[in-house]
C-alpha positions in Angstrom: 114.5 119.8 73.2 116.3 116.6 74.6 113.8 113.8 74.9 114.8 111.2 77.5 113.6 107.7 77.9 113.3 106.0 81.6 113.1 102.1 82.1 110.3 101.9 85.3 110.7 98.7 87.7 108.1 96.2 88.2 108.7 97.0 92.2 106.7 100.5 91.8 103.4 100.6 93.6 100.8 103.0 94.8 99.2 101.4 98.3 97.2 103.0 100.5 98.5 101.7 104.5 95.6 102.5 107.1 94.9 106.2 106.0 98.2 107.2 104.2 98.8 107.0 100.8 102.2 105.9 99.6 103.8 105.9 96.0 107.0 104.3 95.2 108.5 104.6 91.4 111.8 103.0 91.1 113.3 104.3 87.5 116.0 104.8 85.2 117.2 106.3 82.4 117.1 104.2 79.4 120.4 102.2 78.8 122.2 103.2 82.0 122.5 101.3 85.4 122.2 103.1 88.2 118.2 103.2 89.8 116.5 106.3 91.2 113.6 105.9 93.8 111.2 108.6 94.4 108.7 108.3 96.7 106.0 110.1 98.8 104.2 109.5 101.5 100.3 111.9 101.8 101.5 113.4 99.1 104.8 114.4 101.1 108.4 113.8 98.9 110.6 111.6 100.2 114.1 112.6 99.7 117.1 109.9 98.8 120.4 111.0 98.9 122.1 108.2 96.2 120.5 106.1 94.1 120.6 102.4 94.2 122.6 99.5 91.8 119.6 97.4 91.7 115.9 98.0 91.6 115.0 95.2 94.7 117.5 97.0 96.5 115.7 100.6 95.8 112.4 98.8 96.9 114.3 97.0 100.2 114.9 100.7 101.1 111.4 102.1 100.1 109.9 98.9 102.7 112.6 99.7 105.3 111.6 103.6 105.6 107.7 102.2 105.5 108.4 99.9 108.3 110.4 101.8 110.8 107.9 104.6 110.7 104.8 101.7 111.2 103.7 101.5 108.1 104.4 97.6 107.3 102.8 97.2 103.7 103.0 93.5 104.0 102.1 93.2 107.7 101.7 89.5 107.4 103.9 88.5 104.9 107.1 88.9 106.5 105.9 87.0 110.0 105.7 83.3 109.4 105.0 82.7 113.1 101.3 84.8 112.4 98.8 82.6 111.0 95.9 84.1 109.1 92.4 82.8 107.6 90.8 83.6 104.7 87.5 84.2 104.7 85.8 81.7 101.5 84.2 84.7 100.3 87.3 85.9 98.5 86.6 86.4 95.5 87.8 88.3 91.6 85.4 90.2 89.9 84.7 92.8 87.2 83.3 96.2 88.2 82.5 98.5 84.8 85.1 96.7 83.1 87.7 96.6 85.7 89.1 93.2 87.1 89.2 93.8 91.2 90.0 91.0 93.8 88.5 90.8 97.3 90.2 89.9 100.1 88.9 89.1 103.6 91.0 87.8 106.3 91.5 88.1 109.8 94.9 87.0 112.1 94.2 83.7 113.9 93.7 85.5 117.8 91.5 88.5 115.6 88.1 88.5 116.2 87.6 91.1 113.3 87.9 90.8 109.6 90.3 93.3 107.4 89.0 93.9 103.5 91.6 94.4 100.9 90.5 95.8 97.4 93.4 95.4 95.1 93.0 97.0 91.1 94.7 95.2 88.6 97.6 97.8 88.9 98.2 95.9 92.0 96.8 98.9 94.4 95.4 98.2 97.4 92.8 99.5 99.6 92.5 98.5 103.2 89.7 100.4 105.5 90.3 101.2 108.8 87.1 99.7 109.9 87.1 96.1 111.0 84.1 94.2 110.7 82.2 91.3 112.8 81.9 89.0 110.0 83.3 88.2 106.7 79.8 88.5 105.1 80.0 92.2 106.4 83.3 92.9 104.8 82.4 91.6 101.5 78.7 93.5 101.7 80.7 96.4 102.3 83.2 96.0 99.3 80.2 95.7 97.2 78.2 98.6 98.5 81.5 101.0 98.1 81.3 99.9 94.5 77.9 100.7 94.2 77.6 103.8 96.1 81.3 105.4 94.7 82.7 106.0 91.2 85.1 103.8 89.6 87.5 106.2 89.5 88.2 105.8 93.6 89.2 102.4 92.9 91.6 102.7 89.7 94.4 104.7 92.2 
């Protein structure tokens, strides 16, 4: 049996964007050059014909698909000219051992506030509800702790 060793990139991720799930695993085989991205989208493969020289450039291409199909994983980093404020009730805690960080933010012109709950894997997990205030968003970060298991949250 032939035993094969891959080198994984630091630009893999699992995120979840609205209500899809997307994983991207950027990966080699051990000593050579040339970097494979496989990635799905709700569970769906997506298919590349060539793989890439460099791992950013496998990522770049990952983003790219995301984006022209509205699925912007970094929705405000990439637009300088869209101010947003973070809520002071951000915050880094510990949840059964794990080390999670809360963010609440909203865009400038936004009413609403957007959670983020990020794992240490770097996973995120943006609801699609919106709330009125920041102290609802972060009441409702805690309460999902609370009310669901762990496991939901690890991704």
């Amino acid at each position: 049996m032939i035993s094969t060793e891959f080198d994984y990139s630091d630009f893999c991720q699992s995120l979840i964007i609205g209500s899809h799930d997307v994983d991207i695993e950027i990966f080699r085989e051990a000593g050579t050059f040339a970097w494979t991205l496989e990635m799905q989208v709700d569970s769906k493969p997506v298919e590349w014909p060539h793989v890439f020289v460099a791992d950013k450039a496998a990522y770049d291409a990952a983003i790219l698909y995301l984006k022209e199909r509205g699925l912007n994983p970094d929705m405000f980093a990439d637009d300088g000219d869209y101010p947003i404020i973070e809520s002071p009730l951000c915050q880094k805690l510990l949840v059964e051992g794990h080390p999670f960080e809360i963010s609440i933010y909203r865009g400038v012109d936004e009413p609403e506030w957007i959670l983020e709950i990020t794992n240490a894997k770097g996973t995120s997990f943006i609801p699609d509800e919106r709330f009125k205030t920041d102290k609802d968003a972060l009441g409702a970060a805690l309460a999902d702790f609370e009310n669901e298991p762990i496991e939901d949250f690890l991704g």
